[in-house]
N, C-alpha and C positions, 0 to 999 in steps of 0.2 A: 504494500500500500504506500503513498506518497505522501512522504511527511512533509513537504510546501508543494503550495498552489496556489495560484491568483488570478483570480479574474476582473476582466474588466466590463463592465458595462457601462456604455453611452448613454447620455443623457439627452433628450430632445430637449431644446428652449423654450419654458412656459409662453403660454399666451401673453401677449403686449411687453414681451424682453427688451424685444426691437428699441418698439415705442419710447421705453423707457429711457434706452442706450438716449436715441436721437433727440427725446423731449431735455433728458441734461448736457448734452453739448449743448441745445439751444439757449436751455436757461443760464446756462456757464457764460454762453458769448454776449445772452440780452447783459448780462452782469458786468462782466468788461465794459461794454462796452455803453455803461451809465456811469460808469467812475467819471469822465470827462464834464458830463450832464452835471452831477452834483458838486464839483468842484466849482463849475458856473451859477448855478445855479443855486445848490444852499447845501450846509453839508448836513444837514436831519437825510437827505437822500443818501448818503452812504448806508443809514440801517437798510432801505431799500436794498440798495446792491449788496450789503452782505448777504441779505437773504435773499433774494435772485440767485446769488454764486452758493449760497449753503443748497438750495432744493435743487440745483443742476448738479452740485456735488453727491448731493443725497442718491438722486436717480441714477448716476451715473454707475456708482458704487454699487446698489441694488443690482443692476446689472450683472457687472462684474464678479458681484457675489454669487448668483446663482450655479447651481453645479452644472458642471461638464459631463463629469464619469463617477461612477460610483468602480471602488476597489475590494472587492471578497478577497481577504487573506488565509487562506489555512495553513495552518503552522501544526498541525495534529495532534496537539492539546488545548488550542485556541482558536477560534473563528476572528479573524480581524477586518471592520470596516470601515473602510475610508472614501472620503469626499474629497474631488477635485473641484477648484471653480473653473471658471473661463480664463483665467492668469494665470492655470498652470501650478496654483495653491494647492496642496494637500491639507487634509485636518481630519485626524483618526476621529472617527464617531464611538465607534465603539470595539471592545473586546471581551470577548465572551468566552470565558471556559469552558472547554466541552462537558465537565461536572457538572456546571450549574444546570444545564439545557432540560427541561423536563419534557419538551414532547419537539417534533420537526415534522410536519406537515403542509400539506397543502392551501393553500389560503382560499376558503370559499364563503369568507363570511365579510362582515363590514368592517371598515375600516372604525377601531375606536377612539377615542381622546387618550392619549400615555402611547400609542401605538410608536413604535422608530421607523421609519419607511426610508428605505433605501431602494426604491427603485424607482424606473422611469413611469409605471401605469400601475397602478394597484388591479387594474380592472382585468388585467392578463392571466391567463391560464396559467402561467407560467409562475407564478407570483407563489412565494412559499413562506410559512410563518414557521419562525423559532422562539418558542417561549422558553425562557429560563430566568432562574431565581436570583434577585443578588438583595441582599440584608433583608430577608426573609419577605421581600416584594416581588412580585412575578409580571414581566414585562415581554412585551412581543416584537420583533423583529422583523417587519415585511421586506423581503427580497427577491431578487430575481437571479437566482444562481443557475447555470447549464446543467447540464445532464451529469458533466464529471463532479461537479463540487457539488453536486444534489448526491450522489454516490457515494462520495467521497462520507463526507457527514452521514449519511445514514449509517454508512458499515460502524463507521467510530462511534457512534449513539449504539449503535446493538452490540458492539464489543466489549464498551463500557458496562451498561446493563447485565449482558451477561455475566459480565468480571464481580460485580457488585453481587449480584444472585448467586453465585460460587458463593462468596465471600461468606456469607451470610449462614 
């Protein structure tokens, strides 16, 4: 069995990402491009242009924040996920013990409020949930892993299980 694997899945760009990118260039450049205005005219218009240039900052950033790719890590005692933005940023979300894990199945139910959602559609067949335990709270994991790291994880949940059922 293969103690690393990684995958990667693509993320589609939410609805109005675009908009947003070109709505703060535009407010960045109305911003510049009042600085001139308020020095003429009176300086109370620089709170103006700060905040012109903060909301084209804001949207612009928003943008840029949103993810690119999600990254499944298995390491064959740990599941590791990470989030890519649009720059090329990494930022681990999560890592989960394969101990903690209490069930790995398929997702066919709604999406709830605590839920971690790492993938691009919840609404796909493809979409699988991992719940597991951490300080005695039980939390769910929506993902979108391939066919190997769907494998991959199940053998390791039933190797574990039955190691523990030995044990016992």
């Amino acid at each position: 069995m293969t103690e690393r694997y990684v995958q990667k899945a693509e993320v589609e760009l939410i609805k109005g990402a675009r908009r947003d990118q070109i709505l703060g260039i535009v407010f960045q450049l109305m911003g510049l491009g009042l600085i001139p205005v308020a020095v003429v005219v009176t300086y109370w218009m620089f709170f103006g242009v700060g905040a012109t240039l903060g909301f084209g900052i804001w949207l612009t950033q928003r943008f840029y924040s949103s993810p690119r790719e999600f990254e499944y890590a298995f390491t064959g005692s740990k599941l590791i996920v990470s989030r890519t933005n649009l720059l090329g940023r990494g930022r681990r979300m999560l890592e989960i013990a394969l101990g903690d894990v209490t069930s790995f199945t398929g997702f066919y139910d709604m999406v709830m409020q605590g839920d971690l959602i790492a993938a691009t559609n919840v609404n796909s067949d493809e979409v699988k949930a991992l719940t597991f335990m951490v300080d005695e709270r039980e939390y769910r994991l929506l993902f979108s892993p391939d066919v190997y790291l769907t494998t991959l994880l199940s053998e390791k949940l039933k190797k574990d299980k039955k190691d523990s059922a030995e044990k016992k």
